[in-house]
FIDRENFI-853498 format. One line per 4 residues: their letters; for each residue y, z, x of N, C-alpha, C, CB. Coordinates in pm, whole numbers, plus 32768, in hexadecimal, padded with zeros to 4 digits. Glycine has a CB too. Layout:
<nodes>
a	Y Z X Y Z X Y Z X Y Z X | ...
</nodes>
This chain:
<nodes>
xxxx	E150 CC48 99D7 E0D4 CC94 99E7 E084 CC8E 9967 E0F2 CD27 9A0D | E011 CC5D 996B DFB4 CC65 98DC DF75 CCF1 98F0 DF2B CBDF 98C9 | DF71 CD15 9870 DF2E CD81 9854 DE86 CD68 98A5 DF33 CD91 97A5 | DE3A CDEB 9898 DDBF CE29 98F5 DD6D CDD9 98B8 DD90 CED0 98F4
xxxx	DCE3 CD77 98F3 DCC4 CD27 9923 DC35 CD5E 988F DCCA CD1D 99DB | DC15 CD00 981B DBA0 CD2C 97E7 DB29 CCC3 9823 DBAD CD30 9744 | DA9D CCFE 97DE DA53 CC7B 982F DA4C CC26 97BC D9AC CC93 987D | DA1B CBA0 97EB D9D4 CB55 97BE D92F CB55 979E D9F8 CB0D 97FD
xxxx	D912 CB81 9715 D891 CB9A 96EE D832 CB3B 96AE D89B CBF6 96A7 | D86D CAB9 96D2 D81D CA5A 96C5 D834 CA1A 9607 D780 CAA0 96FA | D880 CA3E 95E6 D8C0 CA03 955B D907 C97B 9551 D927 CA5F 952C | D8CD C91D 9518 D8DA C8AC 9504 D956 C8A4 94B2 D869 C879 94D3
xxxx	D9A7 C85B 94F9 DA3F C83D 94D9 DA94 C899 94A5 DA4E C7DD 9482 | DA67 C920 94E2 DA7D C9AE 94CC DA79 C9FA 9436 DAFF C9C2 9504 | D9F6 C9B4 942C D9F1 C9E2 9395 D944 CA0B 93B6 DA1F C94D 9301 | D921 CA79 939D D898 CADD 93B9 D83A CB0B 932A D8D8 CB7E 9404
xxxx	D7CB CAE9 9330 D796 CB34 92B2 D786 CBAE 9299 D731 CB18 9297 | D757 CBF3 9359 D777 CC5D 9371 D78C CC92 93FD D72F CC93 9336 | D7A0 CD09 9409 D7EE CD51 9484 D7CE CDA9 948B D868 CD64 9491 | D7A3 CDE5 950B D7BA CE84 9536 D74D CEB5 9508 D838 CED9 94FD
xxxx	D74C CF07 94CC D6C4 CF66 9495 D6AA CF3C 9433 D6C7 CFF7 947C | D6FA CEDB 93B4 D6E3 CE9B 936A D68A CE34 9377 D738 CE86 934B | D630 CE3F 9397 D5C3 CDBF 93C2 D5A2 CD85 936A D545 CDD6 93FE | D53C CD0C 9374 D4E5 CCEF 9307 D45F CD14 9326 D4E9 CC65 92E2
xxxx	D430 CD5E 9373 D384 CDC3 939E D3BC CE34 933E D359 CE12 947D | D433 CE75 934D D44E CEF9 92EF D44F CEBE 9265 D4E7 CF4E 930F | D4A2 CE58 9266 D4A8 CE3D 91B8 D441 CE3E 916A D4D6 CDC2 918F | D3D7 CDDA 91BD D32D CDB9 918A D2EB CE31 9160 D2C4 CD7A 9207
xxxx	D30B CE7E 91E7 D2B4 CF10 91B9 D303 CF68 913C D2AD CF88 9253 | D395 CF63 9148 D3DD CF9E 90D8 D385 CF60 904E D48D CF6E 90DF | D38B CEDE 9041 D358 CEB9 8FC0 D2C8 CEDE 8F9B D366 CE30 8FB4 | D28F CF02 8FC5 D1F8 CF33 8FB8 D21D CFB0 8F79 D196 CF46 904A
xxxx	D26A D023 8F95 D293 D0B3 8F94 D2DA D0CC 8F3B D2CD D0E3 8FF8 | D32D D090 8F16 D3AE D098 8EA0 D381 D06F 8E3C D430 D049 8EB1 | D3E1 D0CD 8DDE D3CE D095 8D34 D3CA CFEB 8D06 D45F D0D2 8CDC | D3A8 CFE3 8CB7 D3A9 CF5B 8C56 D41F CF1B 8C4E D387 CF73 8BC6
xxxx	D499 CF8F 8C46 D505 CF89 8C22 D581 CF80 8C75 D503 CFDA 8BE3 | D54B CFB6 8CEE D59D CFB5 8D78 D601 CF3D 8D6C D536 CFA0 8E06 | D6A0 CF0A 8D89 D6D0 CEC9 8D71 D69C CE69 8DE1 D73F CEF0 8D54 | D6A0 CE7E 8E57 D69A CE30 8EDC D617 CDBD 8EA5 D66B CEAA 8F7D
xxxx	D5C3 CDDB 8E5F D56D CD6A 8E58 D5A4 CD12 8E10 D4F2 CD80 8E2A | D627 CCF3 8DD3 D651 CC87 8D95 D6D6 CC72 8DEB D65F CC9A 8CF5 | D737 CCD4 8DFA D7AB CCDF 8E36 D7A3 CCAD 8EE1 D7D5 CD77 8E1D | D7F4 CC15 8EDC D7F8 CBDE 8F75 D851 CC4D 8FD5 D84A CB36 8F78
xxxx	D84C CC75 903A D88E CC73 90DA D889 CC22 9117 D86B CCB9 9133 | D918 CC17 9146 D919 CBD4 91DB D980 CBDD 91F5 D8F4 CB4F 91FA | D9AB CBBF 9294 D9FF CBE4 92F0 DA2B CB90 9320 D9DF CC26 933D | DABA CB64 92F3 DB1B CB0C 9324 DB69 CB48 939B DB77 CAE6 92B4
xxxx	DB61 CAE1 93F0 DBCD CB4F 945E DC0F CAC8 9490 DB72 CBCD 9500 | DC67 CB0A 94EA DCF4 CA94 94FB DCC4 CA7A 958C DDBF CADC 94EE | DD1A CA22 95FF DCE2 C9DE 964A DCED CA4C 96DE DD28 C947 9644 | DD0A CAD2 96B1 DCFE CB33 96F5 DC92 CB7E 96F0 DD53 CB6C 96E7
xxxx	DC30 CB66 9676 DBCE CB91 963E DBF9 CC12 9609 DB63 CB90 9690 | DC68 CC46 95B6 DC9A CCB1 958C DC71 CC81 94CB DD50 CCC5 95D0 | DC33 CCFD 94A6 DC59 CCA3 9430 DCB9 CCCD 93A5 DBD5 CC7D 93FD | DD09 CC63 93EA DDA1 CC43 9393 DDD5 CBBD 939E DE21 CC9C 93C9
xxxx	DE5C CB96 936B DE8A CAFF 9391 DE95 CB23 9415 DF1B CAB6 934B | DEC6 CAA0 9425 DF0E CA78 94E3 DF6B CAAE 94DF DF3F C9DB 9526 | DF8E CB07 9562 E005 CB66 955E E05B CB30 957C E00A CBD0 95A1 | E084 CAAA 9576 E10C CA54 9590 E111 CA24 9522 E11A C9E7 95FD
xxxx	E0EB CA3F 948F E0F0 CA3C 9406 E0FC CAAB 93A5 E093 CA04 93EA | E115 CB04 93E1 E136 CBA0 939E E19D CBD4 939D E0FE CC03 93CB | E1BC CBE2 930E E26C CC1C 92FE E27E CCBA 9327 E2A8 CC14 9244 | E277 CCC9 93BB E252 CD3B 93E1 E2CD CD91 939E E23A CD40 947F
xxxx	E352 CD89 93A4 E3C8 CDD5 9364 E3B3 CE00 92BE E450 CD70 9374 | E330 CDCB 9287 E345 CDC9 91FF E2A1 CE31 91E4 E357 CD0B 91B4 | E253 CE19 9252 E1D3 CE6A 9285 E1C3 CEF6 9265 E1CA CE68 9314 | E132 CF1F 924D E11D CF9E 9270 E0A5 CF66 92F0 E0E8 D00C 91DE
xxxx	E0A6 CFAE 9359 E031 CF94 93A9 DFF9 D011 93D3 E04E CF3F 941E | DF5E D010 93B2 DEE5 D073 93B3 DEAB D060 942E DE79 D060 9342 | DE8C D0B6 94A0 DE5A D0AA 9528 DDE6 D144 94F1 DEF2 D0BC 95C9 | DD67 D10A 9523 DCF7 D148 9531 DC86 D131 9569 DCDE D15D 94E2
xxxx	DC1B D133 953A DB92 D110 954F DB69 D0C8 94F9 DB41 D16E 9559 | DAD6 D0CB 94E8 DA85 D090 94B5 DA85 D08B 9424 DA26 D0B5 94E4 | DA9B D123 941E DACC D138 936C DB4C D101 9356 DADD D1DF 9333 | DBB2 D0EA 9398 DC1C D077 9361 DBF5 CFE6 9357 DC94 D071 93BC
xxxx	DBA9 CFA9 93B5 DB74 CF40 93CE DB17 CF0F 9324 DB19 CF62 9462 | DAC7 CF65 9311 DAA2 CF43 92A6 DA17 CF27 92BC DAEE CEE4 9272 | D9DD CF7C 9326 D956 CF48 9350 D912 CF6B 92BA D908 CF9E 93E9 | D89B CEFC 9267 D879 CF31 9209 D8A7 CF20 9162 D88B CF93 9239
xxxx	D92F CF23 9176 D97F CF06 9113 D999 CE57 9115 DA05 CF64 9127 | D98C CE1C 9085 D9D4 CD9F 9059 DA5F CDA9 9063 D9B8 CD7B 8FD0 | DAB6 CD3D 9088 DB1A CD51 90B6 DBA9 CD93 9055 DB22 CCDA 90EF | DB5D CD7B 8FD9 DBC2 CDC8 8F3D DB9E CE37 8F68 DB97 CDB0 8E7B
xxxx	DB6A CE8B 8FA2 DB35 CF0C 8F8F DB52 CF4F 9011 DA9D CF0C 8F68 | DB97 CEF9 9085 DBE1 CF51 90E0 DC55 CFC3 90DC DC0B CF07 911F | DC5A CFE7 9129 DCC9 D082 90FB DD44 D022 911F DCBF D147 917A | DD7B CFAE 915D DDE2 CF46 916D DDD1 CF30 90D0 DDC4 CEBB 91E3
xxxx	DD8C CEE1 90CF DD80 CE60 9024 DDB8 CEFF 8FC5 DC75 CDFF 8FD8 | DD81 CF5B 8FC5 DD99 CFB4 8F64 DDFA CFC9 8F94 DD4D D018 8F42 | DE65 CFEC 8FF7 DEF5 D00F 8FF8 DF46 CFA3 8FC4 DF24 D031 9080 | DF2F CF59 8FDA DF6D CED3 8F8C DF71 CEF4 8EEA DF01 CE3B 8FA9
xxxx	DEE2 CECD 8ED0 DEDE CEFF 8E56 DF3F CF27 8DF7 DEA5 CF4E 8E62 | DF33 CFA3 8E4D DF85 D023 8DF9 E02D D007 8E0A DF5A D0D4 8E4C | E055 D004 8E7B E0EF CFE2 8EAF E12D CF48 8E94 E0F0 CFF7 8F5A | E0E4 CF00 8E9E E105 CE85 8E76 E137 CE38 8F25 E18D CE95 8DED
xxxx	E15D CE85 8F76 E15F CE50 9003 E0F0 CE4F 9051 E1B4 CE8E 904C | E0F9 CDAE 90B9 E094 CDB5 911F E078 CE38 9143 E0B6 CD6C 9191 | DFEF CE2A 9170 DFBA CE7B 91E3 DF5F CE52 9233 DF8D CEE4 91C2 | DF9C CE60 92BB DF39 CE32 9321 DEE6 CE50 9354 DF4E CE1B 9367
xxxx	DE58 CE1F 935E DDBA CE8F 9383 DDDC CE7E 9421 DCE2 CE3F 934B | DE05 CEE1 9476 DDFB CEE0 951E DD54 CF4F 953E DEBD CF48 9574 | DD1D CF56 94D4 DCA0 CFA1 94D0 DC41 CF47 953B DC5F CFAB 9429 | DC0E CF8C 95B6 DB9B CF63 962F DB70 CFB5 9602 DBA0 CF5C 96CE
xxxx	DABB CF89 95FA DA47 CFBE 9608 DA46 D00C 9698 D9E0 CF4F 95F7 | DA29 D0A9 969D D9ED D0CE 96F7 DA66 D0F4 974C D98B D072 9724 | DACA D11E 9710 DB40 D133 9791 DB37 D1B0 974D DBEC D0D4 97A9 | DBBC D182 97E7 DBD9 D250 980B DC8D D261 97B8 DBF0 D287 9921
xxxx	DC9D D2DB 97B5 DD36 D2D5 978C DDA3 D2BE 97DB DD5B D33F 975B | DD59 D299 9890 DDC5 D27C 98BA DDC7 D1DC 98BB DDDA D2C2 9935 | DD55 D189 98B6 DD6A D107 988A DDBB D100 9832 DD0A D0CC 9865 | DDD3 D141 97C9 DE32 D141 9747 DEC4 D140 975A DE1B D1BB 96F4
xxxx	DEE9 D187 97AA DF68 D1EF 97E5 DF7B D163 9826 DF4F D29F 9857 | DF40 D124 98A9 DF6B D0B1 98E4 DF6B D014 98B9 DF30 D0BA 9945 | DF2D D01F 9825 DF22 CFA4 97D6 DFD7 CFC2 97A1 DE87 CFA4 9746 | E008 D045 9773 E061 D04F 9735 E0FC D047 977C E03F D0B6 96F8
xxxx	E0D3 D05B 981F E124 D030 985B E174 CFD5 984B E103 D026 989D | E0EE CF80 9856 E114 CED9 9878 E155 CEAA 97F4 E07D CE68 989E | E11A CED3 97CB E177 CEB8 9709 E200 CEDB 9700 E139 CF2C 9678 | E232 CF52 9754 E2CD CF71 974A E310 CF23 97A2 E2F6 D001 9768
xxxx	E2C1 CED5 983C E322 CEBC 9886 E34A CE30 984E E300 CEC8 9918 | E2A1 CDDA 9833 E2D3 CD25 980A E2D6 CD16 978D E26D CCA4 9837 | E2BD CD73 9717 E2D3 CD52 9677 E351 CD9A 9666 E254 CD8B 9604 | E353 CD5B 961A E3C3 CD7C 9596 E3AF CE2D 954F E392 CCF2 94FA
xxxx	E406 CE8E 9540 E3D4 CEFC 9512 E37D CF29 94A0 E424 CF2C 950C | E328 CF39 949E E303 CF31 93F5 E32D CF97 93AA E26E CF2F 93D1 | E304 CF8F 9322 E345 CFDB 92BD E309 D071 92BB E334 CF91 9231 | E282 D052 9307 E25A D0EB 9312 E1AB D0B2 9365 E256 D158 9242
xxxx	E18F D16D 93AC E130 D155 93F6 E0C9 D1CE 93CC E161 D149 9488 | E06C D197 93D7 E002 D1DE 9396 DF96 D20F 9416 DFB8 D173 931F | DF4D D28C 945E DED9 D25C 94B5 DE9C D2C0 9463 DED4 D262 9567 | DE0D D290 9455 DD8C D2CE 942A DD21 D318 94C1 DD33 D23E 93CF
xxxx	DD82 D394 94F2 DD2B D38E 9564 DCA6 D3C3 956C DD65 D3C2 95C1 | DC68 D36B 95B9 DBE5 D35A 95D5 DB9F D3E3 960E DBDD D2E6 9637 | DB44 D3E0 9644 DB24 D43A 9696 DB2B D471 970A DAEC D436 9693 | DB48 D4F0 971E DB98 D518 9782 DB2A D524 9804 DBEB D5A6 9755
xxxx	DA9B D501 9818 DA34 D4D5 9846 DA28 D44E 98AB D9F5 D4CC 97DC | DA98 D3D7 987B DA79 D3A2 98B8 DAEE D358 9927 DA31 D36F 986D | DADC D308 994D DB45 D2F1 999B DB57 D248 99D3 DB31 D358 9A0E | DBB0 D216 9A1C DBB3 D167 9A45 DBB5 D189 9AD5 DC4E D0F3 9A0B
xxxx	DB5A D127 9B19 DB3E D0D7 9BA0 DB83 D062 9BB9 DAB9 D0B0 9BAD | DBEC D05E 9C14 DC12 CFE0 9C30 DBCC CFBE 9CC7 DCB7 CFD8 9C29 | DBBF CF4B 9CAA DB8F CEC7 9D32 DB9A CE64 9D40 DB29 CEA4 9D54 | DBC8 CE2E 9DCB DC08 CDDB 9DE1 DB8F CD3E 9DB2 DC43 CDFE 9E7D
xxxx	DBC0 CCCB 9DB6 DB5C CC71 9D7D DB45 CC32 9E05 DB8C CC08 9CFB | DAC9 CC35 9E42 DA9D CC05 9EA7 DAE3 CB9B 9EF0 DA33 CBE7 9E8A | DAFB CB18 9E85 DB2D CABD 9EBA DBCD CA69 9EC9 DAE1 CA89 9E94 | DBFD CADB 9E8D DC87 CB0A 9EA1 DCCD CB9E 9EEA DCAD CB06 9E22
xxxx	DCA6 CBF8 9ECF DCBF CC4D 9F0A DD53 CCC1 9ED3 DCC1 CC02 9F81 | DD6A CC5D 9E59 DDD4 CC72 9E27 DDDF CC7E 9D83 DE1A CC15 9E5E | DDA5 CC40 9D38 DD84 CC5A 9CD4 DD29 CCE2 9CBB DD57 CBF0 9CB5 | DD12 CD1D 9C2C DC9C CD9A 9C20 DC35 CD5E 9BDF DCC4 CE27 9BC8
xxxx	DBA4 CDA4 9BE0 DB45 CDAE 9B8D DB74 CE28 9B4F DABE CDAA 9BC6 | DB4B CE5C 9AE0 DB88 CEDE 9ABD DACD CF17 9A94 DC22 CED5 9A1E | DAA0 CF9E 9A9F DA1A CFC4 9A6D DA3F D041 9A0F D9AB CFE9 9AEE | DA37 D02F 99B7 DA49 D0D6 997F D9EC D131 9978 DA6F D0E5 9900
xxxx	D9D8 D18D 999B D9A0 D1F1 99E1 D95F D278 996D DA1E D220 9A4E | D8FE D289 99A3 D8DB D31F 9932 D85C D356 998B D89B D2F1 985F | D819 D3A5 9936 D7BF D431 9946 D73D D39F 9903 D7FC D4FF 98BC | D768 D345 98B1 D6ED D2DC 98A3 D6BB D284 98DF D6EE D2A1 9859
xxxx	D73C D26A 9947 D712 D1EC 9997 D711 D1FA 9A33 D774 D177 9974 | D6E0 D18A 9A76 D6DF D1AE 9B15 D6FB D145 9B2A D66A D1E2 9B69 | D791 D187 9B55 D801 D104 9B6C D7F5 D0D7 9C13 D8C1 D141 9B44 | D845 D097 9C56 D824 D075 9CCF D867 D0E2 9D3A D850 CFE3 9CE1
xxxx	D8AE D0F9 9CFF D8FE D195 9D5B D8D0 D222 9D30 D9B9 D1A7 9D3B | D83C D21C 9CE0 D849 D2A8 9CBA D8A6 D2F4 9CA4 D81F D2E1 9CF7 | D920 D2A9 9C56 D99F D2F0 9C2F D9A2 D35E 9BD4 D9F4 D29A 9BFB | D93E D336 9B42 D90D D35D 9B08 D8EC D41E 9B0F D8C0 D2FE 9B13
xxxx	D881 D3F4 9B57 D84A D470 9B9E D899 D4E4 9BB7 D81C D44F 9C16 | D8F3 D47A 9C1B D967 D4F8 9C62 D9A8 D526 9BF5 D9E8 D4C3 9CD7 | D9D0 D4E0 9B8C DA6A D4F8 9B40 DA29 D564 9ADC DAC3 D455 9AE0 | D99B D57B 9AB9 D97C D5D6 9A4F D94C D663 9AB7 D8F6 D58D 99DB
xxxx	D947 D649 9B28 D903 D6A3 9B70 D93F D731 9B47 D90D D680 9C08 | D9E3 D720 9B31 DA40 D7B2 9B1E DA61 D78D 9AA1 DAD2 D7D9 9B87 | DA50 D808 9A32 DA82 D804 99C5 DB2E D802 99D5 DA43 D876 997B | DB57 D865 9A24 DBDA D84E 9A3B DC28 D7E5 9A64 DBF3 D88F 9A77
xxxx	DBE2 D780 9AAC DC30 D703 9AC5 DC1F D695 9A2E DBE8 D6B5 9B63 | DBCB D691 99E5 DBC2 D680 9965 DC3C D6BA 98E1 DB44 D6BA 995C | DC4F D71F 990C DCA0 D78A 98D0 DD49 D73F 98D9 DC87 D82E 9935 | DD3D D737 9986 DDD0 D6FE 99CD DDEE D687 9983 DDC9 D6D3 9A79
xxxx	DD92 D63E 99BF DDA5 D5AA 999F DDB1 D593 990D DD30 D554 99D4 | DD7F D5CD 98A2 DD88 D592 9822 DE27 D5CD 97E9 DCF7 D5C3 97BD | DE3F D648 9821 DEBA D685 97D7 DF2B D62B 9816 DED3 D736 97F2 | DF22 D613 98A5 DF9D D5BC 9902 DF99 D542 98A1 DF73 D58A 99C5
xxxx	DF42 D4FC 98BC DF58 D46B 9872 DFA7 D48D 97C5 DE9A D411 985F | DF7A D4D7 9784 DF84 D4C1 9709 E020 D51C 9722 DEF8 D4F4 969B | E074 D56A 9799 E112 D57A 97BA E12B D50D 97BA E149 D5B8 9833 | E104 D4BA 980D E15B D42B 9851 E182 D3E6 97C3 E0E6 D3A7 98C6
xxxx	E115 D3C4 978C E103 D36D 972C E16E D374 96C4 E086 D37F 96F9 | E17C D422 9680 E1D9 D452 9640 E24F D42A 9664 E1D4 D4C3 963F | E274 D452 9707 E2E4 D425 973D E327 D386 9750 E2D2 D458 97A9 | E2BC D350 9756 E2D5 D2C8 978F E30D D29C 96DC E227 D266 97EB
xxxx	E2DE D289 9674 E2EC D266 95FB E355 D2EE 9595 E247 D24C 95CD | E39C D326 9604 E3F4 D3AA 95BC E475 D348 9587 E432 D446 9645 | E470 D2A9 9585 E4DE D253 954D E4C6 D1EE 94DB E511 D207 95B6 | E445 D22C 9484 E41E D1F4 9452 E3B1 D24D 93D6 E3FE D1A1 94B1
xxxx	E37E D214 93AA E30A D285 930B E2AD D271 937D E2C1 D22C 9228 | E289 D301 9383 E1E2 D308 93AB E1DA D378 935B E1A4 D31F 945B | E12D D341 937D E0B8 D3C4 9338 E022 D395 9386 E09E D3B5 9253 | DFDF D413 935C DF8A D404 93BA DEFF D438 937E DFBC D44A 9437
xxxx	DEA4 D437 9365 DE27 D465 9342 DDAC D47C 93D6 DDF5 D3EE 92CD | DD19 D4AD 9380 DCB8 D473 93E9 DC4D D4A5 936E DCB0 D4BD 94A7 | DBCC D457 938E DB4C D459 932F DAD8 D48F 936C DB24 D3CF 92FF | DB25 D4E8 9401 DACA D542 943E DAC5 D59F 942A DAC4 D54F 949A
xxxx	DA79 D5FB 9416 DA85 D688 93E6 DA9D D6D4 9470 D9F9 D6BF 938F | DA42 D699 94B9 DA3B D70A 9558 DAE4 D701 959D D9A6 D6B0 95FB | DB30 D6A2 957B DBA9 D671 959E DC00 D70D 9578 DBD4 D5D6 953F | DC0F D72A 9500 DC34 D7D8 94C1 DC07 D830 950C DBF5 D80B 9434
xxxx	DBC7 D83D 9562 DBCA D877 95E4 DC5E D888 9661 DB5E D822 961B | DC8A D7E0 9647 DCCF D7E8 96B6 DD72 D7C2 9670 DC89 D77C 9731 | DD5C D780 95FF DDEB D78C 959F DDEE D7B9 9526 DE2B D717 9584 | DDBB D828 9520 DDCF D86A 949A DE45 D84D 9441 DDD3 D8F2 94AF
xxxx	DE89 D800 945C DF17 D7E2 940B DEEE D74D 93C0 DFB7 D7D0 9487 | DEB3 D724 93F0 DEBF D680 93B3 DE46 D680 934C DEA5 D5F0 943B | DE33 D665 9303 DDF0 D638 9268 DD88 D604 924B DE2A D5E8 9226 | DD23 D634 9272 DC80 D612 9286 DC41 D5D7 91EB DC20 D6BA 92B9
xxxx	DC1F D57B 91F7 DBF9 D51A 9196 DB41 D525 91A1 DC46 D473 91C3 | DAFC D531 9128 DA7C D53B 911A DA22 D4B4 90EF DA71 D5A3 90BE | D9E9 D46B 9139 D99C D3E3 911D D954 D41E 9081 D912 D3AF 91B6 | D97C D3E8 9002 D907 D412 8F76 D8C8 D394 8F4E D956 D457 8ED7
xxxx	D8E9 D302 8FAD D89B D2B2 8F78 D888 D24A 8FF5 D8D3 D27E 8EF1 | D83D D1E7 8FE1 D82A D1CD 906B D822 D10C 904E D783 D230 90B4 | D83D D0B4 90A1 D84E D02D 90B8 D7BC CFE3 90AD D894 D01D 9145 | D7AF CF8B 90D2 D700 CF61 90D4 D6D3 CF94 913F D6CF CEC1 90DA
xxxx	D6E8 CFA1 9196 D6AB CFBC 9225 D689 D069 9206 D730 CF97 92BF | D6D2 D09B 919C D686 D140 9186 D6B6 D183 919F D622 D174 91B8 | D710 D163 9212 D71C D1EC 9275 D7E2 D200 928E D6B0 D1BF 933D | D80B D192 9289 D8BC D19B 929C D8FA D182 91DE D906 D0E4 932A
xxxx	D96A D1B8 91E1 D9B6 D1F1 9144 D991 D178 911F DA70 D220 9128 | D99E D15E 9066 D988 D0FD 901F DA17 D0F8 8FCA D900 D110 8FD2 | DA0D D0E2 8F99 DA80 D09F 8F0E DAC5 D107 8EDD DA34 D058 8E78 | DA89 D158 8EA8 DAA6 D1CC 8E82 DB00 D252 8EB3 DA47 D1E1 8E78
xxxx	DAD0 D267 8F56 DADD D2A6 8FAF DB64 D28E 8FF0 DA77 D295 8FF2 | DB65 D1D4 8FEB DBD7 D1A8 901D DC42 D1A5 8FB3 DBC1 D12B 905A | DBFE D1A7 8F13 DC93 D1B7 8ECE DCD8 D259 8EBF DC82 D178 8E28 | DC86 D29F 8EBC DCD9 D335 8ED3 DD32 D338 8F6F DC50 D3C7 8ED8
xxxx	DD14 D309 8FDD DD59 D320 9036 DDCD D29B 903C DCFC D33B 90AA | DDBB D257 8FF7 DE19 D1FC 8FE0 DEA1 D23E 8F7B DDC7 D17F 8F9E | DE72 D277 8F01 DEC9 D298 8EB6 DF03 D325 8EF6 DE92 D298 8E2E | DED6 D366 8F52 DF1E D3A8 8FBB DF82 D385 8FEE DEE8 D3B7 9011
xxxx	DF5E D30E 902B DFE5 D2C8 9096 E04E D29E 9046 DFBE D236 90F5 | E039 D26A 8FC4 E0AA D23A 8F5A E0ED D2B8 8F3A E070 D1F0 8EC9 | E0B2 D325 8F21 E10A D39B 8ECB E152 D3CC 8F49 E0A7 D427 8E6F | E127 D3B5 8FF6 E183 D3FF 9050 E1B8 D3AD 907F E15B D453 90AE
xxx	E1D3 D31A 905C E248 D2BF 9098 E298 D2A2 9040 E227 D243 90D3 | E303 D287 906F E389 D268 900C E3BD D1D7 9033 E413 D2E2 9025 | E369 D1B1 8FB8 E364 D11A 8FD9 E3BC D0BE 8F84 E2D5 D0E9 8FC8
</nodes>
């Protein structure tokens, strides 16, 4: 079983100048607005991703037993951030062991939870598991692919977008099913990895609503794109994960 299905965003030999909200219409306008000094006007991005479009190596090249692997969003992904300046590259960093970015743009935490599945049943155990959960807002659409019937499209779902099932819609409609769903997943998750180092964060604030226990992290600097953590942001929550794993 391969892990949950990313797209293809049109990156030439899977290497991107940019991605996601990281555009180059935002950058242009960023550079008009920003200091003299701003690093991004000298400092390259770009986005290597593997032939899954994940971006990390090929996961049939990863010493997963020797691993830490990070499952999140967009802010794991590195939307924004040069690739030294991911909250992965910075766990490395600091620990001196891989870490693997399983960070999708735009997912839900149960995409996360079922990316991590698949990681316990066909990998190798890793040395420890990390999820940065996302927002408890949004949620995954599966559908079948027209011309199979058997494969998925996967849509991830929110209060921003108008997905094809109005899944979206429904899933924020009750704060309490929001409430359910984020505390269940982030049980399972605990449970499923109770044979192994976990820890767990999230960089949502509204999330402390529904898990007041887990360790709310504050964005203080921001990537080129402006708006997801930068370098900085990612090395404090990095040197987090080193001081609570016993590595």
């Amino acid at each position: 079983m391969k892990f949950l299905p990313m797209f293809d965003r049109g990156c030439d030999g899977g290497l991107c100048a940019f991605y996601d909200k990281d555009s180059k219409e935002e950058y242009v306008n960023n550079l008009k607005i920003k200091p003299k000094d701003w690093k991004y006007r000298k400092k390259i991005v770009s986005y290597k991703l593997n032939s899954e479009f994940y971006r990390t190596a090929e996961f049939n090249t990863i010493p997963w037993s020797e691993s830490i692997v990070i499952f999140g969003c967009s802010n794991v992904f590195g939307v924004g951030a040069a690739i030294d300046e991911t909250l992965s590259a910075q766990v490395t960093k600091i620990t001196g062991f891989p870490t693997i970015n399983m960070g999708v743009p735009g997912s839900s935490p149960q995409f996360a939870l079922y990316n991590s599945a698949i990681l316990k049943q066909v990998y190798p155990k890793p040395r420890a598991v990390v999820f940065a959960w996302t927002s408890a807002n949004r949620c995954t659409l599966f559908r079948y692919q027209p011309h199979t019937k058997k494969e998925f499209s996967i849509e991830n779902c929110g209060p921003w977008t108008s997905d094809s099932g109005d899944l979206g819609k429904a899933w924020t409609r009750f704060d309490s099913n929001i409430d359910g769903h984020l505390k269940m997943t982030r049980l399972v998750a605990q449970q499923m990895w109770s044979d192994t180092q976990y820890l767990d964060f999230t960089l949502f604030q509204a999330n402390m609503k529904y898990i007041p226990d887990c360790i709310t992290f504050k964005i203080v600097d921001h990537g080129r794109d402006c708006t997801h953590p930068g370098e900085e942001t990612n090395n404090i929550i990095a040197k987090h994960i080193a001081s609570k794993l016993t590595l």
